[in-house]
BAZA-392367 format. One record per atom (N, C-alpha, C, CB): residue in one letter; atom name; x, y negated, z. Coordinates in steps of 0.05 Angstrom, whole numbers, plus 5000, padded with zeros to 4 digits. Each point is the difference from the previous one (the first is absolute). Glycine has a CB too. Layout:
N
+--------+-------+------+-------+------+
: residu : atome : east : north :   up :
+--------+-------+------+-------+------+
:      A :    CA :    X :     Y :    Z :
...
+--------+-------+------+-------+------+
This chain:
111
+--------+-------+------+-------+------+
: residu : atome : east : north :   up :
+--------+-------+------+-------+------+
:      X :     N : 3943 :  5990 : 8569 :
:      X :    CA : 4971 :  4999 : 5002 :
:      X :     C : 4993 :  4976 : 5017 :
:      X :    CB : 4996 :  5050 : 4995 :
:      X :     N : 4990 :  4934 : 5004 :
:      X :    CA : 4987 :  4969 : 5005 :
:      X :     C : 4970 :  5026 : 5008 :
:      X :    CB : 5027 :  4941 : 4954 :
:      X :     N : 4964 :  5034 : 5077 :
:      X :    CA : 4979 :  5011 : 5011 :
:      X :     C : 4989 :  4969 : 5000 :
:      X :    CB : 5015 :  5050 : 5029 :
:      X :     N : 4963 :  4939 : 4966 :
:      X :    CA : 4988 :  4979 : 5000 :
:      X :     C : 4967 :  5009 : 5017 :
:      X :    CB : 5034 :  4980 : 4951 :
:      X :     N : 4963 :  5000 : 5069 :
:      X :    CA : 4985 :  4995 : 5013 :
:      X :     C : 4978 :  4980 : 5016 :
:      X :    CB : 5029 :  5026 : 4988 :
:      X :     N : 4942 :  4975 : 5009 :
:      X :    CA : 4988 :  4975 : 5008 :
:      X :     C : 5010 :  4992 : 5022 :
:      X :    CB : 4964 :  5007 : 4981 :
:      X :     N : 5042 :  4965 : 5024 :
:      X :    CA : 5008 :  4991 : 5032 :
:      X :     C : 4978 :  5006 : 5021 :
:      X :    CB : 5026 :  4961 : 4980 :
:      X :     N : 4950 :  5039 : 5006 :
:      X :    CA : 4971 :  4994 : 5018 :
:      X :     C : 4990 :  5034 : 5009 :
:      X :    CB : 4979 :  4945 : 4966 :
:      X :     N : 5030 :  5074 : 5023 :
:      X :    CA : 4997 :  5029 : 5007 :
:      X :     C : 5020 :  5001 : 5022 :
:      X :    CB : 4986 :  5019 : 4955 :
:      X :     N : 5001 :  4998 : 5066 :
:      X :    CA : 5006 :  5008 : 5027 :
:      X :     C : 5007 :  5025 : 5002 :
:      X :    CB : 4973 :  4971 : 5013 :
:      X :     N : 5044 :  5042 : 5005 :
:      X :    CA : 5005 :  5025 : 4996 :
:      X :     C : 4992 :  5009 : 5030 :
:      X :    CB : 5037 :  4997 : 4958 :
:      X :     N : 4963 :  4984 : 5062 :
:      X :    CA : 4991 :  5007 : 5022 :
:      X :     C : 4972 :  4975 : 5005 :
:      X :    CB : 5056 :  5026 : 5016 :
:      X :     N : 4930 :  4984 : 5004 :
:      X :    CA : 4984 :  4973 : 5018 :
:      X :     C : 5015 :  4984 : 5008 :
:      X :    CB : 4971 :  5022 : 5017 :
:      X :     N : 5018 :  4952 : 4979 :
:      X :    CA : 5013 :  4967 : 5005 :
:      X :     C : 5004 :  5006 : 5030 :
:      X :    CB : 4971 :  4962 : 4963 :
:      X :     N : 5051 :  5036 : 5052 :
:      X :    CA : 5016 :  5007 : 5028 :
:      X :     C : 4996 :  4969 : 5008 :
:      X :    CB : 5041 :  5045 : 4990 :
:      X :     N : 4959 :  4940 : 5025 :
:      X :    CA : 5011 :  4976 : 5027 :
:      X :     C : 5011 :  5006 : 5021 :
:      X :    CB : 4971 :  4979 : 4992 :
:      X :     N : 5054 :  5004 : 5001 :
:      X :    CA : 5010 :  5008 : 5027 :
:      X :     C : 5014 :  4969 : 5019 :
:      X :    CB : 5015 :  5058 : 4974 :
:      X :     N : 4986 :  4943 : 5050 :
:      X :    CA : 5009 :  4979 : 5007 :
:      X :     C : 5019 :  5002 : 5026 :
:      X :    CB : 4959 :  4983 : 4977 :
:      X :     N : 5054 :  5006 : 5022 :
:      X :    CA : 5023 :  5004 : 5016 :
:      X :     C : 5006 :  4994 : 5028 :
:      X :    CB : 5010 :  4997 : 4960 :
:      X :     N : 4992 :  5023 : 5061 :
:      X :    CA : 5008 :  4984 : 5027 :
:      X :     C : 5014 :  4978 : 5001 :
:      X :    CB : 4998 :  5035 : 5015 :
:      X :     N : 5000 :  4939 : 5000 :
:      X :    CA : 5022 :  4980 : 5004 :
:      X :     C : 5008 :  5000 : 5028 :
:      X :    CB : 4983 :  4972 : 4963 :
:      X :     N : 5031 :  5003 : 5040 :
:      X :    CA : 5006 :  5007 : 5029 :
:      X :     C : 4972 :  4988 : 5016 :
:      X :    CB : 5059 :  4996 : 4995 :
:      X :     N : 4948 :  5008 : 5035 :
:      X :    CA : 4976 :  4997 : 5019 :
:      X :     C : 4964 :  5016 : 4996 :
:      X :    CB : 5032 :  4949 : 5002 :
:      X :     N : 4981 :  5073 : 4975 :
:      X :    CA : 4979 :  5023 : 4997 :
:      X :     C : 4976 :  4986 : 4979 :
:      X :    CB : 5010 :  5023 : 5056 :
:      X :     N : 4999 :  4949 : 4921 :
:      X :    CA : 4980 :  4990 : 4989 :
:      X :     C : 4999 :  5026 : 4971 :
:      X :    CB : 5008 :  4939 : 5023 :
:      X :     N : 4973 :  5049 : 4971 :
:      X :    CA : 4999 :  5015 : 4966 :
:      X :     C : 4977 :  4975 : 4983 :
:      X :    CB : 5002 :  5067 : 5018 :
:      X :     N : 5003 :  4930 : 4954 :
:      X :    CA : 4974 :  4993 : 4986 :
:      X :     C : 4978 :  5007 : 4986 :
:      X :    CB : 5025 :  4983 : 5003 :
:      X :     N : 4951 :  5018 : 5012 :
:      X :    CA : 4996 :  5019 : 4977 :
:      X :     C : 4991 :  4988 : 4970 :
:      X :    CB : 4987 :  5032 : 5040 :
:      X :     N : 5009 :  4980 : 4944 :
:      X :    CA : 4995 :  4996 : 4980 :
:      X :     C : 4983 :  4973 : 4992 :
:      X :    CB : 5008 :  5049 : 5002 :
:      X :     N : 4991 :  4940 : 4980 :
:      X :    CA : 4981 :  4969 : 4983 :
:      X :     C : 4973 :  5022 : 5000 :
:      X :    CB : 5042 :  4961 : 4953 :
:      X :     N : 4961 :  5064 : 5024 :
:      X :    CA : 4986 :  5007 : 4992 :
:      X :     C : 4979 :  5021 : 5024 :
:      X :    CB : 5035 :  4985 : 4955 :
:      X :     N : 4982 :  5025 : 5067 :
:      X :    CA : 4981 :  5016 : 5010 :
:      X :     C : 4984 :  4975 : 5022 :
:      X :    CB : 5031 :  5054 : 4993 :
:      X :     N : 4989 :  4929 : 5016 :
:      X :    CA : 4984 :  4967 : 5009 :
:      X :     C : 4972 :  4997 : 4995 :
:      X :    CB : 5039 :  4977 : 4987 :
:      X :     N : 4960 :  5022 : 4981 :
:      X :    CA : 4975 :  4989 : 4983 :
:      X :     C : 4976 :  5016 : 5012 :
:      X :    CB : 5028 :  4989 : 4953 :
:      X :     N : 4986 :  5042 : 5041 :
:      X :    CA : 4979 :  5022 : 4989 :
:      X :     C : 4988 :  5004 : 5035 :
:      X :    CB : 5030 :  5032 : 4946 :
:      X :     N : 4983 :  4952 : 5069 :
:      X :    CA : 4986 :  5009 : 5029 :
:      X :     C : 4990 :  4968 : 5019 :
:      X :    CB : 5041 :  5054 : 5004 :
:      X :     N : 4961 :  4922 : 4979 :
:      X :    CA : 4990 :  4983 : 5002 :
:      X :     C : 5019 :  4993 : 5026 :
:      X :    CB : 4953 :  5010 : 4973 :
:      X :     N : 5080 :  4993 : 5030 :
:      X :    CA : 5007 :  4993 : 5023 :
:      X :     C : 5014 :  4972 : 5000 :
:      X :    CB : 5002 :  5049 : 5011 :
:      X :     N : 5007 :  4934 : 5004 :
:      X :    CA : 5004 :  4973 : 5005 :
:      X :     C : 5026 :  5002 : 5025 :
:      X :    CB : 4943 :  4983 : 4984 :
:      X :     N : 5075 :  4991 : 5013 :
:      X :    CA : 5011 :  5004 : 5019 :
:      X :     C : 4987 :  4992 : 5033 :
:      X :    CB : 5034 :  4997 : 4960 :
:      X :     N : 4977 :  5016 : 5055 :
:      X :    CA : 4989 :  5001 : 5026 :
:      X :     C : 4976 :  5029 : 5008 :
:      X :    CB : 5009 :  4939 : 4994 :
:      X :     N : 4981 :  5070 : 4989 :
:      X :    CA : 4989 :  5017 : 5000 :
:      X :     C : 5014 :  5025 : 5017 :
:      X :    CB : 4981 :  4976 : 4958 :
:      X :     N : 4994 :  5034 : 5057 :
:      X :    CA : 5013 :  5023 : 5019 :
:      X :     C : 4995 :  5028 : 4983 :
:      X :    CB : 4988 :  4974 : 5050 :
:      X :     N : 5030 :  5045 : 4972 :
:      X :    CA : 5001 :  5028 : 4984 :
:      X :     C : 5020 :  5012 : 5018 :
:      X :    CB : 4990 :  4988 : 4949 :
:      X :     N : 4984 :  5034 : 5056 :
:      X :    CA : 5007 :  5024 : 5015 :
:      X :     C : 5030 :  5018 : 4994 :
:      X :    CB : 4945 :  5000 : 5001 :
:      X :     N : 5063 :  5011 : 5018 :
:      X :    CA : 5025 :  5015 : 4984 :
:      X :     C : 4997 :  5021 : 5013 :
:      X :    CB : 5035 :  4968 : 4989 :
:      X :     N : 4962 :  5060 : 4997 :
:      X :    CA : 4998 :  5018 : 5006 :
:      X :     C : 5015 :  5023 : 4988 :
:      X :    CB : 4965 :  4978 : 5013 :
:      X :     N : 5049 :  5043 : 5010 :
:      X :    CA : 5015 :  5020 : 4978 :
:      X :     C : 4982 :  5027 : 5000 :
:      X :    CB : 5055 :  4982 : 5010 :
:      X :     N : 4948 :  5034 : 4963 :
:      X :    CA : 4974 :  5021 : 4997 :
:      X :     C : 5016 :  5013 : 4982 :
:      X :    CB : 4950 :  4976 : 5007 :
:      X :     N : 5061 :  5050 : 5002 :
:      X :    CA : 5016 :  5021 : 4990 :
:      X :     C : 5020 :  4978 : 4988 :
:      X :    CB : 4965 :  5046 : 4990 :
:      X :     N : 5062 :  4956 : 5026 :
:      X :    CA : 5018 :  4987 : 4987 :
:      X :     C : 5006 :  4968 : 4973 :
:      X :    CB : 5001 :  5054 : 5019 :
:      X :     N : 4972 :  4939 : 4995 :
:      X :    CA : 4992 :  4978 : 4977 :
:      X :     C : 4996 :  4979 : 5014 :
:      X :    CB : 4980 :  5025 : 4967 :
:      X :     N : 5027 :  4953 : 5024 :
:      X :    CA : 4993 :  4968 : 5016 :
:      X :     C : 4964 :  4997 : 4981 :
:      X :    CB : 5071 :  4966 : 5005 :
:      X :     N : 4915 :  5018 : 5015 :
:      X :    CA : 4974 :  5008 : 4983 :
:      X :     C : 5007 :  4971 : 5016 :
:      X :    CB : 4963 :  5058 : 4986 :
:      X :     N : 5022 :  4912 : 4986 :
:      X :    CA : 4990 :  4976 : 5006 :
:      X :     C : 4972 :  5001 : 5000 :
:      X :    CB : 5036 :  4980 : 4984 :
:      X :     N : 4940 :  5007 : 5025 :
:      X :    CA : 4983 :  5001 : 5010 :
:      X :     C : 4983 :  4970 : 4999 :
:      X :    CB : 5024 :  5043 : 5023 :
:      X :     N : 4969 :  4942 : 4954 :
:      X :    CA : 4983 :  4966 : 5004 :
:      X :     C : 4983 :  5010 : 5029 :
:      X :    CB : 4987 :  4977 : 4937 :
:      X :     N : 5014 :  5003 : 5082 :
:      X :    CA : 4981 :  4995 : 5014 :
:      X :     C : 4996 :  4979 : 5008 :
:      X :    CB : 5004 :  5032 : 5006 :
:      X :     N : 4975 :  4956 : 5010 :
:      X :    CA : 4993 :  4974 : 5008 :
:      X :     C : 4992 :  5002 : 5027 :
:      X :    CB : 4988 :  4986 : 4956 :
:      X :     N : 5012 :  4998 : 5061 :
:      X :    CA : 4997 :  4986 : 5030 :
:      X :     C : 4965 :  5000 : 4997 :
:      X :    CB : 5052 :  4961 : 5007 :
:      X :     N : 4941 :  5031 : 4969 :
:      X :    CA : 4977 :  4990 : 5004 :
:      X :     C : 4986 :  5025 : 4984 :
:      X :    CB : 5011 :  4943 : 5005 :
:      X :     N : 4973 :  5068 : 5006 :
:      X :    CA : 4978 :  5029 : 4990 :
:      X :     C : 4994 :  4990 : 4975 :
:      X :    CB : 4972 :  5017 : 5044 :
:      X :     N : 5023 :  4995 : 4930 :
:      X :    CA : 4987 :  4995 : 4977 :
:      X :     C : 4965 :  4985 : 5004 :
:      X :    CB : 5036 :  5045 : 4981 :
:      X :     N : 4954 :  4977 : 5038 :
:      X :    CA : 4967 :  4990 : 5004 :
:      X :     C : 5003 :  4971 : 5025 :
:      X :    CB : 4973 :  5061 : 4993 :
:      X :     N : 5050 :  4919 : 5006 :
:      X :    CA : 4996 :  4981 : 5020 :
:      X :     C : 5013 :  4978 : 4976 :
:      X :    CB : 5005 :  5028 : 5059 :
:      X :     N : 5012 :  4977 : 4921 :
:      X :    CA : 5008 :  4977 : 4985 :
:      X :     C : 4985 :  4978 : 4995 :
:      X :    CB : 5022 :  5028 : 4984 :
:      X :     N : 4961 :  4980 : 5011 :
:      X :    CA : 4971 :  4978 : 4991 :
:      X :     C : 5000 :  4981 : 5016 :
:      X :    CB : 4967 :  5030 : 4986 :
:      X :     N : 5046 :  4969 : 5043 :
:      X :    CA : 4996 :  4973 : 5019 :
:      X :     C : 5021 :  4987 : 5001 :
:      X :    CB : 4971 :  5017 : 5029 :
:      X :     N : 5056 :  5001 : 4953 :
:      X :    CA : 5023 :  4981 : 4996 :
:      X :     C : 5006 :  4987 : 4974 :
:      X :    CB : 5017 :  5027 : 5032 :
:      X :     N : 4957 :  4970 : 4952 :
:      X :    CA : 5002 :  4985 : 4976 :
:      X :     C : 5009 :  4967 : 5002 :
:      X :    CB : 4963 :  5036 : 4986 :
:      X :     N : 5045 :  4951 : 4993 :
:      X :    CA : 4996 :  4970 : 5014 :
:      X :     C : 4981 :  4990 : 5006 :
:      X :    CB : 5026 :  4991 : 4982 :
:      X :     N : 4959 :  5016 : 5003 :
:      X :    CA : 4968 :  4992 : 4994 :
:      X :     C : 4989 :  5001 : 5031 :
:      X :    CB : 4991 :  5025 : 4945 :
:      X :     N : 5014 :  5008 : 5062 :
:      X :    CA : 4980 :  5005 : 5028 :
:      X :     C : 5011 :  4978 : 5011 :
:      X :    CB : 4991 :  5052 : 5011 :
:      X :     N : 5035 :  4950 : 4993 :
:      X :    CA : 5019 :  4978 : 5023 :
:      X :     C : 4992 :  4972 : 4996 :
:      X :    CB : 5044 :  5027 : 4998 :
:      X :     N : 4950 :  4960 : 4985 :
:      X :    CA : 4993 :  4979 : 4993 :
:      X :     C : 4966 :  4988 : 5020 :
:      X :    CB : 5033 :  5018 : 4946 :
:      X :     N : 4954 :  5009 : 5043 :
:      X :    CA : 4973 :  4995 : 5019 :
:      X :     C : 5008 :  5010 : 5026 :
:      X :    CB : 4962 :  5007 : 4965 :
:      X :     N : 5059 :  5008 : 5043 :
:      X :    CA : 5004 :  4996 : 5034 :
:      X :     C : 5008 :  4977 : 5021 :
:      X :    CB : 5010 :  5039 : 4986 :
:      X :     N : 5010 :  4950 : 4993 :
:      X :    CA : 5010 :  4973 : 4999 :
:      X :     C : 4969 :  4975 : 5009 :
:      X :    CB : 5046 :  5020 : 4955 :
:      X :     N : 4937 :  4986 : 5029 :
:      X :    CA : 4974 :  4988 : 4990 :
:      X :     C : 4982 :  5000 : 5032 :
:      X :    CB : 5002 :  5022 : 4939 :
:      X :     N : 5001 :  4999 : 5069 :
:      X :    CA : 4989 :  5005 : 5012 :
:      X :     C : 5002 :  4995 : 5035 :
:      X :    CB : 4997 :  5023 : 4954 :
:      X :     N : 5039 :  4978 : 5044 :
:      X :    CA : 5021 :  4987 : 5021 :
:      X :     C : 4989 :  4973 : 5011 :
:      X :    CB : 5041 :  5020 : 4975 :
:      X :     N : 4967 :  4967 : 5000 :
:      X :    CA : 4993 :  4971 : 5001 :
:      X :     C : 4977 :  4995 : 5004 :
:      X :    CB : 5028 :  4992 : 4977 :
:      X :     N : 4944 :  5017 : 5013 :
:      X :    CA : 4977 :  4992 : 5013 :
:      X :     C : 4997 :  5001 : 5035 :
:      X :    CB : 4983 :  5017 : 4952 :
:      X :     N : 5031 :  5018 : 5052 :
:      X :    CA : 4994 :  4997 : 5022 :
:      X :     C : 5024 :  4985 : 5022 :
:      X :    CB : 4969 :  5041 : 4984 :
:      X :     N : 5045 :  4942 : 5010 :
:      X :    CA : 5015 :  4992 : 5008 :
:      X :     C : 4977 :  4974 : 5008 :
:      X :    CB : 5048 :  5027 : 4974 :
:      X :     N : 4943 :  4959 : 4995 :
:      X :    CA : 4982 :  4973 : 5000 :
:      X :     C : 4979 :  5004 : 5019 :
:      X :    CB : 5008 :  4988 : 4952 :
:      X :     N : 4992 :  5042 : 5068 :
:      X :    CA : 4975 :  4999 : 5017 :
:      X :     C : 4976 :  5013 : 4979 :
:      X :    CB : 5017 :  4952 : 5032 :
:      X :     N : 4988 :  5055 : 4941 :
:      X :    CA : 4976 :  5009 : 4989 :
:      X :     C : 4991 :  5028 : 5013 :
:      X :    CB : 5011 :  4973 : 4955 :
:      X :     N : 4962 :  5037 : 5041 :
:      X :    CA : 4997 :  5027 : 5004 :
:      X :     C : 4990 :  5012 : 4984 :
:      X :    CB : 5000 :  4994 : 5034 :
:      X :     N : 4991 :  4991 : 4943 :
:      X :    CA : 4981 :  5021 : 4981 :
:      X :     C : 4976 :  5011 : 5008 :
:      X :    CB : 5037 :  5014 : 4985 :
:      X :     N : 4941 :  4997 : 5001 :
:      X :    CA : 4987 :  5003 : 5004 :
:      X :     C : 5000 :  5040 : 5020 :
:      X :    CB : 4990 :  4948 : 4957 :
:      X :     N : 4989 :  5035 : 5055 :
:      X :    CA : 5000 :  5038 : 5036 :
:      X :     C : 4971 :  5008 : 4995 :
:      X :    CB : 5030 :  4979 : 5059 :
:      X :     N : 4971 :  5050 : 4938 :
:      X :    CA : 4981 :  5019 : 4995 :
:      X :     C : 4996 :  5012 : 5031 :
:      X :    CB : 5014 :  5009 : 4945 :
:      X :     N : 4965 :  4996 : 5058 :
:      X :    CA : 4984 :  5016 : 5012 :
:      X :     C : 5003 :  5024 : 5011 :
:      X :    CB : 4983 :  4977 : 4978 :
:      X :     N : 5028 :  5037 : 4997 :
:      X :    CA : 4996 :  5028 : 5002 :
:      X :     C : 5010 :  5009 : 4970 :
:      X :    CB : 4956 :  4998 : 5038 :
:      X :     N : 5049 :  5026 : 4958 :
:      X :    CA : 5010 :  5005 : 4970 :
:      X :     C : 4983 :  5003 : 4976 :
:      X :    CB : 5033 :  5020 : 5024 :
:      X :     N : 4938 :  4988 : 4993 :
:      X :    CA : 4986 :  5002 : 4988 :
:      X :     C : 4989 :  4978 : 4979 :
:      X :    CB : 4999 :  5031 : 5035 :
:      X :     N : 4997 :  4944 : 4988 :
:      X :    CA : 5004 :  4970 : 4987 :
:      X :     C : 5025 :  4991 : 4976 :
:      X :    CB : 4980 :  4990 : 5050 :
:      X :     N : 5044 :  5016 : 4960 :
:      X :    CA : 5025 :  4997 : 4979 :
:      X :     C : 4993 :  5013 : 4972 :
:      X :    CB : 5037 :  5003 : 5041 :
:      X :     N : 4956 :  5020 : 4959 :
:      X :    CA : 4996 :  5011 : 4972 :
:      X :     C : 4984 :  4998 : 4992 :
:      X :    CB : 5019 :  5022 : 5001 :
:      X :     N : 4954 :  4965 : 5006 :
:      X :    CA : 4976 :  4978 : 4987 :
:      X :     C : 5014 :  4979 : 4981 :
:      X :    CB : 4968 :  5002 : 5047 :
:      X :     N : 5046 :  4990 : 4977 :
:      X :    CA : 5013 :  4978 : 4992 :
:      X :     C : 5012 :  5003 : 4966 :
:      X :    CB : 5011 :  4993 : 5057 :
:      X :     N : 5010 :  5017 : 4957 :
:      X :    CA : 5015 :  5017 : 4964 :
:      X :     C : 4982 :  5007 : 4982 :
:      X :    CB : 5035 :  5025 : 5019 :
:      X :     N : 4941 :  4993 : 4984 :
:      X :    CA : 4985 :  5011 : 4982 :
:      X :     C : 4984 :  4971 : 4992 :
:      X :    CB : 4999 :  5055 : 5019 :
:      X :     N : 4994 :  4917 : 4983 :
:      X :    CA : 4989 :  4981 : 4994 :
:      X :     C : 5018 :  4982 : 4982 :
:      X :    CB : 4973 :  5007 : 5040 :
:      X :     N : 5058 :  4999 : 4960 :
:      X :    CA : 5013 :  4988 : 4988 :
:      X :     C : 4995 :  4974 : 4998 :
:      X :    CB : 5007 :  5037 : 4984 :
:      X :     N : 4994 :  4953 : 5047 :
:      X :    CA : 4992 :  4977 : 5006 :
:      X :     C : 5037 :  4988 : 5004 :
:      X :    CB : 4937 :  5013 : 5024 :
:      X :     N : 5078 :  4961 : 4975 :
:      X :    CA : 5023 :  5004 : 5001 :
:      X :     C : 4998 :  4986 : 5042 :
:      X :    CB : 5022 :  4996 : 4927 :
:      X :     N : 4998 :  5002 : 5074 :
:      X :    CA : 5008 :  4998 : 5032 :
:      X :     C : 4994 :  4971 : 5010 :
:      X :    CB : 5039 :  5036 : 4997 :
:      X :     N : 4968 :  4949 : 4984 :
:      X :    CA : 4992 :  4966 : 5007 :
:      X :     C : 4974 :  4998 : 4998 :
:      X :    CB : 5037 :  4978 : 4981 :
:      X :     N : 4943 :  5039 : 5016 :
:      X :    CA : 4976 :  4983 : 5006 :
:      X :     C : 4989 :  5014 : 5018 :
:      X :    CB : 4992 :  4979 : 4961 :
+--------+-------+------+-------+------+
């Protein structure tokens, strides 16, 4: 009796596994990489939770603070270095009340 079978049918859930090396490394996966947007250098918590190694993405930098580590922001901090380096000060409000006049006139800062 001949048993013929699709290659692409599964008989269990797709398993990953990866292997201790020495100095306690492992890799993990290309594919679980992708699916969690990780990079090398990237940090991660290690935690054990009922007999399980649990990895963990985290970052140094809070999710609600990234926005000031864009290049972009950095670029205008940079921007901003250097003026005040040249002795500039930009334009000085009063009071806050005055500042968000200001903004609400959508007037820009050089004049």
């Amino acid at each position: 009796m001949i048993f013929c079978m699709d290659a692409r049918t599964r008989r269990r859930p797709h398993i990953v596994t990866s292997t201790l090396r020495a100095r306690g490394t492992i890799t993990i996966p290309q594919d679980v990489r992708d699916a969690l947007d990780l990079a090398e250098g990237d940090q991660l918590v290690v935690t054990v939770e009922e007999d399980r190694i649990v990895l963990t993405p985290t970052s140094l930098i809070p999710d609600d603070q990234a926005w000031f580590w864009t290049p972009e922001w950095q670029e205008k901090e940079r921007e901003v270095d250097e003026a005040r380096a040249r002795g500039e000060r930009g334009r000085m409000f009063e009071s806050g009340d005055e500042f968000l006049a200001f903004l609400d006139s959508g007037t820009s800062a050089e004049q």
